[in-house]
C-alpha positions as CSV (number, residue, x, y, z in Angstrom):
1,X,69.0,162.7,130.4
2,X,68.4,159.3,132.0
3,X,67.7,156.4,130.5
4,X,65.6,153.8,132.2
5,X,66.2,150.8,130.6
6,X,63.3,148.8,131.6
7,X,61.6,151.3,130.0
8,X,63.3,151.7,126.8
9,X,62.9,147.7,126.4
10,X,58.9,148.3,126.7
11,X,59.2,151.0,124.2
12,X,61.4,148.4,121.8
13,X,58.5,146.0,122.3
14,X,55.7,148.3,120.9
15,X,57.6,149.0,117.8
16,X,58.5,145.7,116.9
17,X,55.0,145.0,117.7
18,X,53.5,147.4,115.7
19,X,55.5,146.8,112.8
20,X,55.0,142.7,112.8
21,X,51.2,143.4,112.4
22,X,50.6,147.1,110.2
23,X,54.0,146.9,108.0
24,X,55.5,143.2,107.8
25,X,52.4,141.9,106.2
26,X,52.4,144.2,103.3
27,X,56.1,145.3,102.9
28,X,56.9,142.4,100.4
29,X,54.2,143.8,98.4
30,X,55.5,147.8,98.4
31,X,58.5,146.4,97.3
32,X,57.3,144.5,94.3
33,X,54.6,147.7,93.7
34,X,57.8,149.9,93.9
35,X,55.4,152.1,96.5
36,X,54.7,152.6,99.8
37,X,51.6,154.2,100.6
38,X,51.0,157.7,101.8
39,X,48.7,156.9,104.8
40,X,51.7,154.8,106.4
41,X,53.5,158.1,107.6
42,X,49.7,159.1,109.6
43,X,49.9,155.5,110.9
44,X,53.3,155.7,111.8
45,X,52.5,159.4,113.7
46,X,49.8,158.1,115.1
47,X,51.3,154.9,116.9
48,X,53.9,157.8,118.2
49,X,57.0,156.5,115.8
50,X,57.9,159.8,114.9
51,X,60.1,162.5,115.6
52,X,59.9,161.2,119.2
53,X,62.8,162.8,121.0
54,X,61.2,166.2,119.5
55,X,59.9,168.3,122.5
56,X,56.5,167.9,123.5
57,X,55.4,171.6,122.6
58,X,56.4,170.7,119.0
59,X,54.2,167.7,118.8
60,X,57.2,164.7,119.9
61,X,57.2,162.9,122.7
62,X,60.2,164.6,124.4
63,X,62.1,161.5,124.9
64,X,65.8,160.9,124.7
65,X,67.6,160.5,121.6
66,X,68.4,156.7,122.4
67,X,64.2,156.0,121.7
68,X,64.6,157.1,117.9
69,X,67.6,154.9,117.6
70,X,65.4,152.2,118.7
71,X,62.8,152.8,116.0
72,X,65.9,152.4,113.5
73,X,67.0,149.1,114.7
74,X,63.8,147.6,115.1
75,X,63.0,148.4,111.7
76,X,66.2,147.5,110.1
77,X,66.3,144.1,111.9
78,X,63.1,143.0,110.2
79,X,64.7,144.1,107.2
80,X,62.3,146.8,106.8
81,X,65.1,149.1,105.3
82,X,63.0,151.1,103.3
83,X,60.7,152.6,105.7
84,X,64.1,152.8,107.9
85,X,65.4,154.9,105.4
86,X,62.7,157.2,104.7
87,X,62.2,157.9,108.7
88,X,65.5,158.5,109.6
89,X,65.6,161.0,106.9
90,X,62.1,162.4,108.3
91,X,62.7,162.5,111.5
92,X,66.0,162.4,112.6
93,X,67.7,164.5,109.4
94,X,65.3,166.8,108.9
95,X,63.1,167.2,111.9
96,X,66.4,168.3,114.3
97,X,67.7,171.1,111.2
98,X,64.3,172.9,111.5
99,X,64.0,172.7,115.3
100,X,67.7,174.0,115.9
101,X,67.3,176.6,112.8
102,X,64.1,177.6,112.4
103,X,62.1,180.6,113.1
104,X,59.7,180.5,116.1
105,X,56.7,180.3,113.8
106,X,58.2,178.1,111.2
107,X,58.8,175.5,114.1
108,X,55.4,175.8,115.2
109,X,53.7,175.4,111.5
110,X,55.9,172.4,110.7
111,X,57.3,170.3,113.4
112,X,53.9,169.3,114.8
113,X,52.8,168.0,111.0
114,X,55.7,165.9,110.8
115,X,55.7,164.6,114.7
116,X,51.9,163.6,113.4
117,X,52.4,162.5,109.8
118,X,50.3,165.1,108.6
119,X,53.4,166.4,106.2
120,X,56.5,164.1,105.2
121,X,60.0,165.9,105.0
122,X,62.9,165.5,103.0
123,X,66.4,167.2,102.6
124,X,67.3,168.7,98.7
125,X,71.0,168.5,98.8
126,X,72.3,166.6,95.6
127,X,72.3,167.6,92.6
128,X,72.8,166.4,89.0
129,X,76.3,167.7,88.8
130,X,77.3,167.9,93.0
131,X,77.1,165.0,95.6
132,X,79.4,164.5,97.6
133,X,80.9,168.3,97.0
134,X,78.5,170.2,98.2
135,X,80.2,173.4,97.8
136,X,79.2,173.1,94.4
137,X,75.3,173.2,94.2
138,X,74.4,175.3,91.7
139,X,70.7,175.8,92.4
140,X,70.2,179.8,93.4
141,X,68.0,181.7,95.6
142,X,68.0,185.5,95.0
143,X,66.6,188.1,97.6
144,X,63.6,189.8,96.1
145,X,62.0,191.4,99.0
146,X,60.3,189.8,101.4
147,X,61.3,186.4,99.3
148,X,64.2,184.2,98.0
149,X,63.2,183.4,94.4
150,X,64.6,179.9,94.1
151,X,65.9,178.0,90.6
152,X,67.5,174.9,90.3
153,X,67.1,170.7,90.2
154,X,68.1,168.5,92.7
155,X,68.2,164.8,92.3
156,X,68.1,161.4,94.1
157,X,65.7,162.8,96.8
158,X,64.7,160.3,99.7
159,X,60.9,160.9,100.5
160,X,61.1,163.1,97.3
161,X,57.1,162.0,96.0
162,X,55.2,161.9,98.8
163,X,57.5,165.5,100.5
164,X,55.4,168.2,101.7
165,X,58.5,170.2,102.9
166,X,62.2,170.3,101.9
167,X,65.4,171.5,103.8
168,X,66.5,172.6,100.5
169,X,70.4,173.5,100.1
170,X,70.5,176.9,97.8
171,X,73.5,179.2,97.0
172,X,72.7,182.8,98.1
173,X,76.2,183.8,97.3
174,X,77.2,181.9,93.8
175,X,80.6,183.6,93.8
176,X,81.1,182.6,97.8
177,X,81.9,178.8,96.8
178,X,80.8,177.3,100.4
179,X,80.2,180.1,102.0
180,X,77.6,181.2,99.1
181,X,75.4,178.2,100.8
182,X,72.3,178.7,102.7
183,X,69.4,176.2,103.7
184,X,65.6,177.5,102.8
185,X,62.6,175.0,104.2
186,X,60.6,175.1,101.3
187,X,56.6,174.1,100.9
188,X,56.2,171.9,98.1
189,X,52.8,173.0,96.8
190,X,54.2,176.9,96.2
191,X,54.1,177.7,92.8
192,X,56.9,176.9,90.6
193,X,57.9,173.7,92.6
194,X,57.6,170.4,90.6
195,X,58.1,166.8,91.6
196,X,59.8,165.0,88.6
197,X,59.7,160.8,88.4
198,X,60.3,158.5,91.2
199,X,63.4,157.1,90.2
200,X,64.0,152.9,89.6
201,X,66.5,152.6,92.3
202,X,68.8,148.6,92.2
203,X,67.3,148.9,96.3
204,X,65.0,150.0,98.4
205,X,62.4,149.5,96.0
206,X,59.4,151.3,98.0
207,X,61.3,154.1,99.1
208,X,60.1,157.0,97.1
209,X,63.3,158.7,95.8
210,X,62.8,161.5,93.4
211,X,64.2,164.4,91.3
212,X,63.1,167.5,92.2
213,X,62.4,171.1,90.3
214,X,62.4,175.1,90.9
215,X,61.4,177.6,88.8
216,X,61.0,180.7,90.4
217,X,59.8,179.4,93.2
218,X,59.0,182.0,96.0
219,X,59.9,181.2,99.3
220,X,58.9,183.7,102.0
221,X,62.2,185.1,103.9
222,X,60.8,183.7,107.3
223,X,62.0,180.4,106.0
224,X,65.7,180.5,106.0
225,X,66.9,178.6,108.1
226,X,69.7,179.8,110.4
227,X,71.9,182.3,109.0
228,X,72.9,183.2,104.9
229,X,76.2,181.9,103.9
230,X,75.7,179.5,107.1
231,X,74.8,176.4,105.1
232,X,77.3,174.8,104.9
233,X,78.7,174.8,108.6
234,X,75.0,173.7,109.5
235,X,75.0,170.7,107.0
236,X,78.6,170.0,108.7
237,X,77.3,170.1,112.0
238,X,74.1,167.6,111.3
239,X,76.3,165.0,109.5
240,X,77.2,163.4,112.7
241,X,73.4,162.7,113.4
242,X,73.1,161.6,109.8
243,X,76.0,159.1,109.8
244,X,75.4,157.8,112.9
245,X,71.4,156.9,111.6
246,X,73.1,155.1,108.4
247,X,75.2,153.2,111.1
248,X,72.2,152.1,113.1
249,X,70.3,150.6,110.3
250,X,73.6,148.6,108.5
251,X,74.3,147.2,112.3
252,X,70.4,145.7,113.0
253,X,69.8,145.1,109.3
254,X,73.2,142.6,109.9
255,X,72.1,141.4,112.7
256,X,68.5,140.4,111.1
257,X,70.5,138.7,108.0
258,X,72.5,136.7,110.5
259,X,69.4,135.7,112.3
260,X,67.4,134.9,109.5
261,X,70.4,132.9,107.6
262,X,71.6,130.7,111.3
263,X,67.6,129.9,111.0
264,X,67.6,128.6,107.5
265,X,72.1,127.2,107.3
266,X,70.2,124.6,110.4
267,X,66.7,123.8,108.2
268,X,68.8,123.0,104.7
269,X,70.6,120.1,104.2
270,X,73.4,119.1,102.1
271,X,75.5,116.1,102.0
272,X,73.0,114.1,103.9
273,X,73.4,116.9,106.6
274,X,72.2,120.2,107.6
275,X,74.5,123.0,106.8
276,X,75.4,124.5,109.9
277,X,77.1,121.1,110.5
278,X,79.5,122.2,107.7
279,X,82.9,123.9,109.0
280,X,82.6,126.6,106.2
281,X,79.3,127.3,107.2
282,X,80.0,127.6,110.9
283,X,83.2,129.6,110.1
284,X,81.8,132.2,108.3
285,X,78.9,133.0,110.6
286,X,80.8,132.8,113.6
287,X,82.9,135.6,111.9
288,X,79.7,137.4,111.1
289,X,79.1,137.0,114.7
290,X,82.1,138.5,115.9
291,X,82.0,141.3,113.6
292,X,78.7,142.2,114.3
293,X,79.2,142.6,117.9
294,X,82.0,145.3,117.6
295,X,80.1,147.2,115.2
296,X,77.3,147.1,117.9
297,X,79.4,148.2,120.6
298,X,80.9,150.9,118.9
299,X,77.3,151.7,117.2
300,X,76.0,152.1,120.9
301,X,79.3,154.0,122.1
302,X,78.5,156.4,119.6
303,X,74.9,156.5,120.0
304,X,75.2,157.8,124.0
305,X,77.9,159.9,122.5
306,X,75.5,162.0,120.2
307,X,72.8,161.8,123.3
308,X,75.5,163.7,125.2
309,X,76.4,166.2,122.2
310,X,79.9,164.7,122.0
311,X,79.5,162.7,118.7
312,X,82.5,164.4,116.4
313,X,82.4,164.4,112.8
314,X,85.5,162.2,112.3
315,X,83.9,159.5,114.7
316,X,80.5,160.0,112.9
317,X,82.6,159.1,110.0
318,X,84.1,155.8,111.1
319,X,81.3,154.8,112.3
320,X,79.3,155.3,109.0
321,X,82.4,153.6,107.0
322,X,83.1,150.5,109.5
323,X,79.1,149.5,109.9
324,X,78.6,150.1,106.5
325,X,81.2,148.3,105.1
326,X,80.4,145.0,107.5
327,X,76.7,145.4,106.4
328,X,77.5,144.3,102.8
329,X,80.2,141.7,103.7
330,X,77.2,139.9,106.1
331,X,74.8,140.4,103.6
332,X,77.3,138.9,101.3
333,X,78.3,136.3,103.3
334,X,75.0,135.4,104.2
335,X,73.6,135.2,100.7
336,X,76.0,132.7,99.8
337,X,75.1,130.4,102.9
338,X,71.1,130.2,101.3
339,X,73.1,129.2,97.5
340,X,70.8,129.4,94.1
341,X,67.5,130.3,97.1
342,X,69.9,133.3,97.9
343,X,70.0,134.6,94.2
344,X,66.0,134.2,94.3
345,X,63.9,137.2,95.5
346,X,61.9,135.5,97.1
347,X,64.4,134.8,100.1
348,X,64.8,138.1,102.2
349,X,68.6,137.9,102.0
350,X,68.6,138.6,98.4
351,X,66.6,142.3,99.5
352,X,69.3,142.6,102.5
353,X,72.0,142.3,99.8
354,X,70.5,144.9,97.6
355,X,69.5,147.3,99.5
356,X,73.3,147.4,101.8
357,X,74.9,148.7,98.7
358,X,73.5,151.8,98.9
359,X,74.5,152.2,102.3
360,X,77.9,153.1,101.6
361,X,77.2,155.9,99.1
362,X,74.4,157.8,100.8
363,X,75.4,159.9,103.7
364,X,78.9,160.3,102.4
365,X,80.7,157.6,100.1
366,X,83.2,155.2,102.3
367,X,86.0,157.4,100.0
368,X,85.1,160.6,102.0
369,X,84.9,158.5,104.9
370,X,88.4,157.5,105.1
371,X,89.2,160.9,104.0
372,X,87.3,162.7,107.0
373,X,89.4,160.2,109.4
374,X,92.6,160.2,107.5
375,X,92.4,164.1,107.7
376,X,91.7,163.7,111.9
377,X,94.7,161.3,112.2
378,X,97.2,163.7,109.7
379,X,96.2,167.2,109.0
380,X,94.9,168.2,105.5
């Protein structure tokens, strides 16, 4: 599809307008509350900031991929990086599994509520004892019927409190090791279900993460998604998508940190002098600068990639582990530029610096990054 640039720029403006006067104002205080409300998903649906390159018979706007990218960056830049988080997981995570995989009707109960904000999604992968490996889940969904009755726990759930649905990653199989793993959307107010705690996260304080419990949960058939025994290749197949979204928001939320820091390095003086007169000073962000800009370009190569269905898994990886990876040497970097302030949480860049190191664990750790590359480059 075509983009029309002029356009996409107008589109770029209302979201940075709408979140400079219904989220900026009162993010600083979600953060310190550890919370962010439940009415800001209706407000977000309702300004249009969701699920947008959904088709319009399922409640989105039927836009191009590139528009949901933009809602990323423009949230990320103002280092809104909790509610980045919890929306790409929402809507460009979870939204795409149940609109490739879903049943007719399933799509039509669902998508709409979370194109709206009426229901907030959220994907039940990890577990206590599996991350990374997901062939070792041990939460199980036996046939009974017309139902899977599901057991299990997961943990470290984004959107996990305030979920109304969960992509949730079951073995149907337990002696099938990956092929044993199937994906069941599962409503969170059947019986059984339980949200546990919100969990004290070191970042992205007001992003609800949770742990997550099943007991004999009964999920109607209808709601597999895809295939049995499928799982697995379909989580394969969405990482791309996933990675890609963590790349988006390390990029912006860099490029924010930079701005913010080249606006404070020339209001705060040492030496008689403003710091951006120092040669260390001018060094280091100039390097910041220069970094940033590749990541961007590659960022945006990869972007019109996935917009064209060409986005591979190994590219999805490097672009996950090289964005990542910048993100916490600029937040780094920049912290050091604001001194003691930087240490203080009152200064943003001591929230950028938090809330980057999680980048590079969520998603797939920078480990498995390289690994998925170094596998491309030289076999297994």
């Amino acid at each position: 599809m075509t983009i029309d640039a002029a356009e996409l720029e107008l589109f770029r403006d209302n979201v940075k307008r709408f979140l400079e006067n219904e989220i900026q104002p009162h993010y600083e205080q979600w953060e310190k509350d550890s919370w962010m409300p439940r009415d800001i998903w209706n407000k977000l649906g309702e300004n249009g900031l969701l699920c947008v390159d959904q088709p319009e018979q399922y409640g989105g706007v039927g836009v191009p991929f590139q528009y949901s990218m933009v809602i990323l960056n423009e949230m990320a830049k103002l280092g809104l990086t909790s509610l980045a988080t919890g929306v790409s997981v929402h809507s460009d995570i979870c939204a795409p599994y149940i609109e490739h995989l879903a049943v007719e009707s399933v799509k039509a109960a669902w998508l709409p509520k979370l194109a709206s904000g009426e229901a907030v999604a959220a994907i039940g992968m990890t577990e206590p004892g599996a991350g990374s490996d997901l062939a070792g889940i041990r939460t199980t969904a036996v046939r009974d019927g017309d139902f899977y009755v599901v057991n299990g726990s997961k943990t470290f759930i984004s959107n996990g409190q305030h979920a109304d649905v969960v992509i949730m990653a079951v073995k149907t199989d337990v002696a099938a090791g990956a092929k044993g793993v199937s994906l069941l959307l599962m409503d969170t107010s059947l019986p059984g279900f339980q949200k546990g705690k919100k969990l004290e996260k070191m970042g992205l304080h007001s992003q609800d993460t949770s742990e997550l419990f099943m007991d004999n949960v009964r999920v109607p058939a209808d709601c597999l998604l895809g295939q049995e025994g499928k799982g697995f290749a379909y989580m394969m197949n969405e990482l791309p998508r996933e990675r890609l979204n963590i790349a988006v928001i390390a990029v912006a939320a860099s490029e924010g940190t930079l701005e913010r820091t080249v606006q404070y390095v020339q209001e705060r003086k040492a030496f008689g002098k403003p710091l951006s007169q120092l040669q260390n000073t001018r060094f280091t962000l100039a390097t910041c600068k220069t970094e940033i800009l590749a990541a961007r370009a590659f960022v945006n190569n990869c972007i019109d990639l996935h917009a064209d269905s060409k986005l591979d898994i190994p590219t999805g990886a490097a672009v996950k582990l090289y964005s990542t990876e910048l993100q916490g040497r600029v937040a780094d970097a920049c912290l050091q530029m604001h001194g003691g302030y930087g240490y203080m949480l009152e200064y943003g860049v001591s929230r950028a610096y938090i809330d980057a190191r999680i980048q590079r664990i969520y998603g797939g750790a920078s480990e498995i990054m390289k690994e998925v590359v170094a596998r491309e480059l030289l076999g297994r």
